[in-house]
N, C-alpha and C positions, 0 to 999 in steps of 0.2 A: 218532716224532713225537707231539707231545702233543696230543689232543684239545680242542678249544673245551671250557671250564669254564662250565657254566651259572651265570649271577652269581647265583643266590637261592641257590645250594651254597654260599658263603662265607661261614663258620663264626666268628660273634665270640670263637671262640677261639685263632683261630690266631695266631702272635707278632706282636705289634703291632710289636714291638722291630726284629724284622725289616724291616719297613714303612719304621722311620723309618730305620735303617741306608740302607735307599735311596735317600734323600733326600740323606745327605752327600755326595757326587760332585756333586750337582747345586752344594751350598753352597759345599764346596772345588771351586769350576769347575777342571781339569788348563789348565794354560797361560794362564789368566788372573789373572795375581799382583797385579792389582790391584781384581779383586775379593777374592782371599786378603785384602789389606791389609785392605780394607773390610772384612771380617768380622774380624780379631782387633781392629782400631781400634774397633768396634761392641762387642765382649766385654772391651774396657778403659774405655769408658766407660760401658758396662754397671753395673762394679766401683764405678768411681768413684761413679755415681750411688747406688748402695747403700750404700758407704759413707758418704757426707757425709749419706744419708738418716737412718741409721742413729743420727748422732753428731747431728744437730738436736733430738732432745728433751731430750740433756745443755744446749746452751745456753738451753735453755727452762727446765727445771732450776735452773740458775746462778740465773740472772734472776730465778727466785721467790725461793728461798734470799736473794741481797740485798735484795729489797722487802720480806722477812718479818720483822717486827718481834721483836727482840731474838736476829735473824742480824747485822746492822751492825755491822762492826767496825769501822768512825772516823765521821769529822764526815760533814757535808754535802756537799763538795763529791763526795764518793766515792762517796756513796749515788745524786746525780745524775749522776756518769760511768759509773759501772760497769752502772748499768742500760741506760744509753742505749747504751752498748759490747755489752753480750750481746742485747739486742733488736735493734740493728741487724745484730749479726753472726748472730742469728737469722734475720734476713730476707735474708740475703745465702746462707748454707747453704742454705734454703729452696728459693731462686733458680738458685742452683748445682747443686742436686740437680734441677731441673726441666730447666736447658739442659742439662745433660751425659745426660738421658733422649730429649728431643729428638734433640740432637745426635746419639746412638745410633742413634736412628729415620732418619731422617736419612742416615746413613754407610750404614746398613744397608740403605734401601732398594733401593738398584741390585743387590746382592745378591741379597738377595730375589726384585724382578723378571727377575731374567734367571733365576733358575732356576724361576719358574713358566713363563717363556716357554720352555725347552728342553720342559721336560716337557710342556707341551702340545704342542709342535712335535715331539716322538720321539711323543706317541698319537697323533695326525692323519697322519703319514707310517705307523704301526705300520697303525694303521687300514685304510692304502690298501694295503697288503704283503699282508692278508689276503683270503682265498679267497671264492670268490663265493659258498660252502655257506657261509659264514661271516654274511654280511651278508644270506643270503637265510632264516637259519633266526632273525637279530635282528629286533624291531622299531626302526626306527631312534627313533621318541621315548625309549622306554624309555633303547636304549644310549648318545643325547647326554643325558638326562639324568643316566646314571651317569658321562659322564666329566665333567659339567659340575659333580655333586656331589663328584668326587675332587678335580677342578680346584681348588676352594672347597674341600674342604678341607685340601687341601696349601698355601693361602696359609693360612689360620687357623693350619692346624699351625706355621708356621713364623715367623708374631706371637709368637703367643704361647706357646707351647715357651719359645723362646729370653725372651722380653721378657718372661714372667707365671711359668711356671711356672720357671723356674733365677734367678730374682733372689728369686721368694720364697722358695724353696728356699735362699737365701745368708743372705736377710734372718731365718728360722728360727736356723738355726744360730747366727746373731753372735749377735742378741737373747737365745736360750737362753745363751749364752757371759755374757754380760752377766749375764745374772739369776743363775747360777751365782758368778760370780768377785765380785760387788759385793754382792747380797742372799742369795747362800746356795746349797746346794741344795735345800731344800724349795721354792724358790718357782722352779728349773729344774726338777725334777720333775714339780711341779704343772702349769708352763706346759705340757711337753713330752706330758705325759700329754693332756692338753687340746689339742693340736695332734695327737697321735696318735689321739685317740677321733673328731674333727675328721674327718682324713682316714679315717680306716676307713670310718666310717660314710659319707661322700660315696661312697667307690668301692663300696662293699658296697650301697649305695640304685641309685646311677647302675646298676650292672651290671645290678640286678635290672628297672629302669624300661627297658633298651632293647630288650626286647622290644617295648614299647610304639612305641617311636622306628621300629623298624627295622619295624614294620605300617604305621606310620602313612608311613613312605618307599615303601615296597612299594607301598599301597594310591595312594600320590601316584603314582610310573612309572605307574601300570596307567592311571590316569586321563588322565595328560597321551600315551600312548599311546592310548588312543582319540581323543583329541581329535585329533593329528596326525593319527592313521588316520582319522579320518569329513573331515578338514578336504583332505587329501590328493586321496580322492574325492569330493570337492564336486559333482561332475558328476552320477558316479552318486546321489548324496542326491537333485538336484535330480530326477533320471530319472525316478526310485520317488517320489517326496513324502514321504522317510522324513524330514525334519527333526525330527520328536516322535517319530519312535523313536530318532536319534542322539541328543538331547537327553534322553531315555529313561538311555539306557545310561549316558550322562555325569555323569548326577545319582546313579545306584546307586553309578559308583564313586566319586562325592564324598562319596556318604554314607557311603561306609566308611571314607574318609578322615577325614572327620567323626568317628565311633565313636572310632578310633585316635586322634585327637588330643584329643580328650577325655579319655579312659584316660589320655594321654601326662601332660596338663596337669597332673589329681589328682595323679600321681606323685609332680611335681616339687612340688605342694603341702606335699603329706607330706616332700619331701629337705629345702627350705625352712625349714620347721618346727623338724627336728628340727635340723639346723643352725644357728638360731640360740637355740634351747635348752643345748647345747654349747656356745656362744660366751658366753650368758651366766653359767654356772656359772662359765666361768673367769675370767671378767673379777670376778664377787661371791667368787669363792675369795683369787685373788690377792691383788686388795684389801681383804680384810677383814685379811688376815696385813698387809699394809703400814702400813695404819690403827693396828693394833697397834703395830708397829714406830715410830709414831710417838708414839701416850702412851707408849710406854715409854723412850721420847727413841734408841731405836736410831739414827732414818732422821727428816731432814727433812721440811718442809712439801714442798718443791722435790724430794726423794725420791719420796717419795708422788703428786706429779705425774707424776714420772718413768718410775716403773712405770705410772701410766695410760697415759702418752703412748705407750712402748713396747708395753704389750698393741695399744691400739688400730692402732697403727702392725703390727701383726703381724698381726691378724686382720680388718682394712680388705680386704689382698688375701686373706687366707684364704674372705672372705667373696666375692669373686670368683670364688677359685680353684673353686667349686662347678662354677660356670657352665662357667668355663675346663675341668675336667676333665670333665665330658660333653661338653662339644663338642667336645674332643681324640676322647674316645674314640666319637663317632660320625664323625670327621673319618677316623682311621685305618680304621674299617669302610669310609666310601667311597673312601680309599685301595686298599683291600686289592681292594675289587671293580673301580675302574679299574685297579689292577697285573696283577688276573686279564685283563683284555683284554688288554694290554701283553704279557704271559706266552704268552698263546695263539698258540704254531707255523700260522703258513697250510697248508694241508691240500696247496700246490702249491710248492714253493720252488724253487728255482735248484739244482744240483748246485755244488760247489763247483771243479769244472775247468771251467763252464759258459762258452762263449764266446760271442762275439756271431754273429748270423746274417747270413751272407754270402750276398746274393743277386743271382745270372749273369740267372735267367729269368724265376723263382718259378713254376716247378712243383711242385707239390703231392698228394704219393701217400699215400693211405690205403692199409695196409696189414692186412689182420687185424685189423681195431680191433673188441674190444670193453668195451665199457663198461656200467656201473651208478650209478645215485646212489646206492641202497641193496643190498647184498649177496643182498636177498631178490627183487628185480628188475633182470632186466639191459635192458638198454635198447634197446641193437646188439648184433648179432650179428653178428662175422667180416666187417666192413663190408672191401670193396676197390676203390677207384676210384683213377683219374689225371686230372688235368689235367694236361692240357701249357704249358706258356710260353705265355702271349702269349692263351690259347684262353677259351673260356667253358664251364663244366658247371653244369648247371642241376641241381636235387633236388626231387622234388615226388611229394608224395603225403598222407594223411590227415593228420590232426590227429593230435598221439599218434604219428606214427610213427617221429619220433628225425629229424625235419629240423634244428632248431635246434639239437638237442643237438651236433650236427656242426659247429656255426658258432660252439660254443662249445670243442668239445677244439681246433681249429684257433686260435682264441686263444689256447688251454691255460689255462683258467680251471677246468678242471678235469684230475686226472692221467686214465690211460687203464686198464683194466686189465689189457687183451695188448694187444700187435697194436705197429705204428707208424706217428708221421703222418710224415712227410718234408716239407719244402720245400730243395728243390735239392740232394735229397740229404743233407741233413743230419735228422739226431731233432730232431724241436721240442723233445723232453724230455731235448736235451743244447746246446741254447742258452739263452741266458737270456732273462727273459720279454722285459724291455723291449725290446731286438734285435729277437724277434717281432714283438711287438703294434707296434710302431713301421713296420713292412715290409707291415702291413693295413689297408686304410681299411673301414670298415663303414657303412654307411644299412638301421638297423634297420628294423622295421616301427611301433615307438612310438619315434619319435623324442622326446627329453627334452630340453627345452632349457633354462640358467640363467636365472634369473629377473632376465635384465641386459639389454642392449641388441644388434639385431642385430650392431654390429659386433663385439661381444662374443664371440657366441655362435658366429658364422663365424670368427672367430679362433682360436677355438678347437682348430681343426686345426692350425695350427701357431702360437702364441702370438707368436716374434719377430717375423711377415709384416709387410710394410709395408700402409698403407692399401690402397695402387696395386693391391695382390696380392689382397687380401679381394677389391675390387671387381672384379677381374679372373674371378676364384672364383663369383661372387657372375652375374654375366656369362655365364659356361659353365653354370652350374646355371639359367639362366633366369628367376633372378630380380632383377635387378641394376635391372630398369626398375619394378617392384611396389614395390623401395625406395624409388627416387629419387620418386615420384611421393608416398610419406608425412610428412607435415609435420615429422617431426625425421628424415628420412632413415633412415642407419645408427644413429643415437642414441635410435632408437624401444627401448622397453622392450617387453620382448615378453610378460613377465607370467609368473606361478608356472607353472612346467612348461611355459611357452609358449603356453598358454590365451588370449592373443589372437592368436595365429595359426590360419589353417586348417589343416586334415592337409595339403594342400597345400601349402602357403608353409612349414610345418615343414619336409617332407619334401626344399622345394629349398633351407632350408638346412642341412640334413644332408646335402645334395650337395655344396653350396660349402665347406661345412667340407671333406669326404674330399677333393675337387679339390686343397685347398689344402695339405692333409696329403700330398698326391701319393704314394701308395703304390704298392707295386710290386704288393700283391694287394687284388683290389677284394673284397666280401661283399657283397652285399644279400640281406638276412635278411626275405622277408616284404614289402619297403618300399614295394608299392603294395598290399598288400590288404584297407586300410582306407580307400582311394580310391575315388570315383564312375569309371565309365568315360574319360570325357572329361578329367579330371586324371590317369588312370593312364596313357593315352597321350601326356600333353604329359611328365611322368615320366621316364616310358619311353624316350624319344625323347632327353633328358638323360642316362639311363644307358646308350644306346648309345654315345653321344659320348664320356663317360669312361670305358670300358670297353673303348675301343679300345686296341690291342696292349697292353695289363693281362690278367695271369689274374686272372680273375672266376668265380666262384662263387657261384650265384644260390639260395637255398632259397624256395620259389615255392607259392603256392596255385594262383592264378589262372593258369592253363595257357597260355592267351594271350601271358603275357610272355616266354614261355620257345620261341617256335616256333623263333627263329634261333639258340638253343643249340650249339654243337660236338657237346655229347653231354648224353641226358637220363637221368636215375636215378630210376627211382621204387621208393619206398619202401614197405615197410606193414610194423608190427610188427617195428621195427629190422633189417628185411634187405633188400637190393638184390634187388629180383625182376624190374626189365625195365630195359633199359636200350641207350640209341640216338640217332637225332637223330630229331626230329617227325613227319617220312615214313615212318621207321622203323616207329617204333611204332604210326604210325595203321595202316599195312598191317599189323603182327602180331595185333588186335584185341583184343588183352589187357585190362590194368587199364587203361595209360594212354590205350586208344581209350575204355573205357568212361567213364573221366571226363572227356575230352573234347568226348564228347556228352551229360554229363550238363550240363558248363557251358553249352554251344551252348544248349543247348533252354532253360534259367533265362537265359542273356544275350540269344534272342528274346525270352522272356515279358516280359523288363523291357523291352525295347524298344516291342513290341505295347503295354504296358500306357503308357508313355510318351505314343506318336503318340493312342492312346484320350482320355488326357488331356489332350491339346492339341486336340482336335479337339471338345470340351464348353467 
């Protein structure tokens, strides 16, 4: 299995060629022959457009050659048709060469868009495939701005590729054909050599300036990552009064973004430059041999146009193609670092005989389980418990000592090291996730909710429900009446991460969500111990209700919640060291009488200190 690729490793020298190869699948879409159509019907009027382009400065040619005094070959009447014939059919080529570019544009576009809309649609699904070590060691600013930069420049790449860089590329060659077969070869050498000094120098400058480009991208992620990261915890900013140190941090890395772009801009000053230093030589070279060719009566007044018309007509886009090939080739760099995500194997995947998970009771056995995030620390230790069907087992013990980490292999969002989990008999880690994760509802202890409305957000547990079922959801989790009484109801927005809700009103609808999602194993991970007493009990009192005949598995601070457990486990230092129901344990006086009374005696103090303050 291939390890996540750190995206600052990706090396501007690795085959671009390769990159755009990936691309074609997307462009011949397999089974849709009429986007096929549309793209060779886009590569013929491509042709067309080049061509007629090509052949407009002969009629422009024509035209001077008859208005040039002692070219006339008869009376009047011929001098007045024949010019009026090559200038109107000059403007009709013109025209022609202009729709038929359109028109391209045009055919091409549905093309186009549907294979940006795949390839976003395969990162977004790739994205979600991948493992939670994955997403937990990213920042996410940083990695939506790397695929939002690949995104952007696989539409660029694929304008103009196709539509700047291969029509100039046609338009080169005839042009040179031309100058060869009508004026010579000294004056296709001349061109050709000047189109070759042309491109070297643009890619030999560009290579060297993107160092420049790729600091000054660098130095942009780092910035727009802080900025999400301080904007994210906006709470805590507020906590501390750090506003002037987050505005602090933000301005250092725009300053550096600053520097880089600076560096970046002189670069392109000097590509600039010398680019059209090169363009002028050849345009004073050519011309001065054609000028010649005309005292010496070789080559027309309307020759001598001609070759103008044709250089200019050649290095018009040459003098694009500057721009065009830097930004190809910073387009494929952020291609090549979205392809590195794309590329990145999830650290958890499916086996490939993997079935779905069939569940009679959903009981739940830990078996041997140990586990590590990192090979130099294990986590658990020979972990071994059961739930039974239908029963409840609660986990509780320090901070640190592998409670969650348990709530997290039972999703299998992480693989195990030895040992195995079971439900109903079967290896988690020989069904496939979705199966799983679909058979568990969970009510974390930070509940995160879309920044959409609640009927949204309760939806969310099962997105087909009908209204009737939200509210029905919404009802058993105990908040169904806090809605109805808010001025837009279920259509209230609840705000970035839920931030106008309470931890309360969050937490009952992270109830109504898992009610709705009806699973056959319940989790509460934590999900009152960021509550005041008197919301942990009204809670509480909801998670008994759905928690009936469900196995439920509760990972617990607060000792309180867990008295009517089946069976209690506590933990310290990833090992099962007591374990029983509440009466149990309090008679053994172990660890978990001693935390017990360490809570009692802090949930008097707050209470004394309470009635104190009610009574001033």
């Amino acid at each position: 299995m291939r390890p996540a690729k750190d995206l600052s490793e990706i090396s501007d020298d690795q085959n671009h060629w390769a990159t755009v190869k990936r691309l074609l699948p997307y462009l011949w879409a397999p089974g849709r022959w009429d986007l096929r159509f549309r793209f060779i019907a886009a590569m013929t009027l491509l042709v067309l457009a080049k061509s007629i382009g090509v052949y407009v400065p002969f009629l422009f040619k024509d035209a001077v050659d008859v208005i040039t005094p002692g070219l006339r070959t008869s009376g009047a009447d011929m001098i007045a048709v024949v010019p009026v014939a090559l200038i109107i059919g000059y403007g009709v080529a013109r025209v022609l060469n202009l729709l038929f570019g359109e028109l391209r544009d045009a055919v091409f576009v549905k093309v186009g868009q549907h294979a940006l809309r795949q390839i976003a649609l395969n990162t977004f699904r790739h994205l979600h495939k991948l493992s939670l070590r994955f997403h937990m060691e990213r920042k996410t600013g940083g990695l939506s701005r790397v695929i939002e930069r690949g995104t952007r420049g696989i539409d660029f790449l694929l304008r103009f590729m196709l539509f700047n860089i291969m029509p100039t590329l046609l338009e080169i060659f005839l042009i040179s054909s031309i100058f060869w077969v009508k004026f010579g070869f000294v004056y296709a050498a001349v061109t050709f050599t000047c189109l070759v000094s042309y491109i070297y120098f643009t890619a030999t400058v560009t290579d060297w300036r993107l160092k420049f480009r790729r600091e000054m991208n660098d130095q942009d992620t780092k910035a727009n990552s802080k900025a999400v990261d301080s904007l994210l915890n906006f709470e805590t900013v507020k906590y501390f009064t750090n506003e002037d140190y987050e505005s602090t941090r933000y301005d250092v890395a725009l300053a550096s973004y600053e520097s880089a772009a600076v560096r970046s801009q002189l670069s392109l000053t000097l590509l600039n430059v010398g680019q059209g230093i090169i363009v002028s030589l050849g345009l004073v070279i050519v011309l001065w041999m054609a000028a010649q060719g005309v005292i010496d009566g070789r080559f027309t007044i309307g020759e001598f146009v001609l070759v103008n018309s044709l250089l200019l007509q050649i290095y018009m886009p040459l003098n694009f193609l500057g721009f065009v090939y830097r930004e190809i080739k910073q387009s494929l760099t952020d291609m090549e670092k979205m392809f590195a995500v794309i590329d990145t194997n999830p650290d958890v995947d499916d086996k490939e005989d993997a079935e779905k998970l069939v569940i009679e009771g959903g009981a739940i056995v830990f078996k041997d389980v140990c586990f590590e995030y990192n090979p130099d620390r294990r986590i658990l230790h020979g972990i071994n418990f059961e739930v039974a069907a239908g029963t409840t087992t609660a986990i509780v013990g320090a901070s640190g000592a592998g409670k969650s980490t348990i709530s997290r292999i039972l999703f299998r969002f992480y693989d195990i090291a030895s040992g195995e989990v079971l439900i109903d008999g079967q290896d988690t880690a020989s069904v496939t996730q979705q199966s799983l994760r679909e058979q568990i509802g969970v009510v974390p202890q930070d509940t995160v909710l879309f920044n959409d409305t609640l009927l949204y957000n309760i939806r969310y547990g099962r997105p087909e429900a009908t209204d009737d079922e939200v509210k029905a959801a919404a009802g058993l989790a105990q908040i169904h009446d806090f809605v109805a009484k808010l001025p837009d109801g279920y259509e209230t927005q609840v705000g970035e991460r839920g931030l106008k809700l309470s931890g309360g009103e969050k937490q009952r609808v992270a109830i109504a969500r898992t009610i709705l999602k009806n699973p056959a194993i319940l989790l509460l991970d934590e999900a009152t111990s960021a509550l005041d007493s008197h919301t942990e009990q009204e809670i509480q009192s909801a998670f008994e209700e759905i928690s009936a005949g469900r196995t439920t598995l509760v990972i617990a601070h607060r000792l309180s919640t867990v008295v009517k457990a089946d069976e209690i486990l506590v933990m310290d230092d990833g090992h099962i060291i007591e374990r029983g129901t509440h009466d149990a344990l309090i008679a053994m006086g172990g660890a978990y009488h001693a935390m017990w009374q360490r809570q009692r005696e802090v949930s008097e103090a707050e209470e004394k200190l309470v009635e104190l303050l009610e009574t001033l």
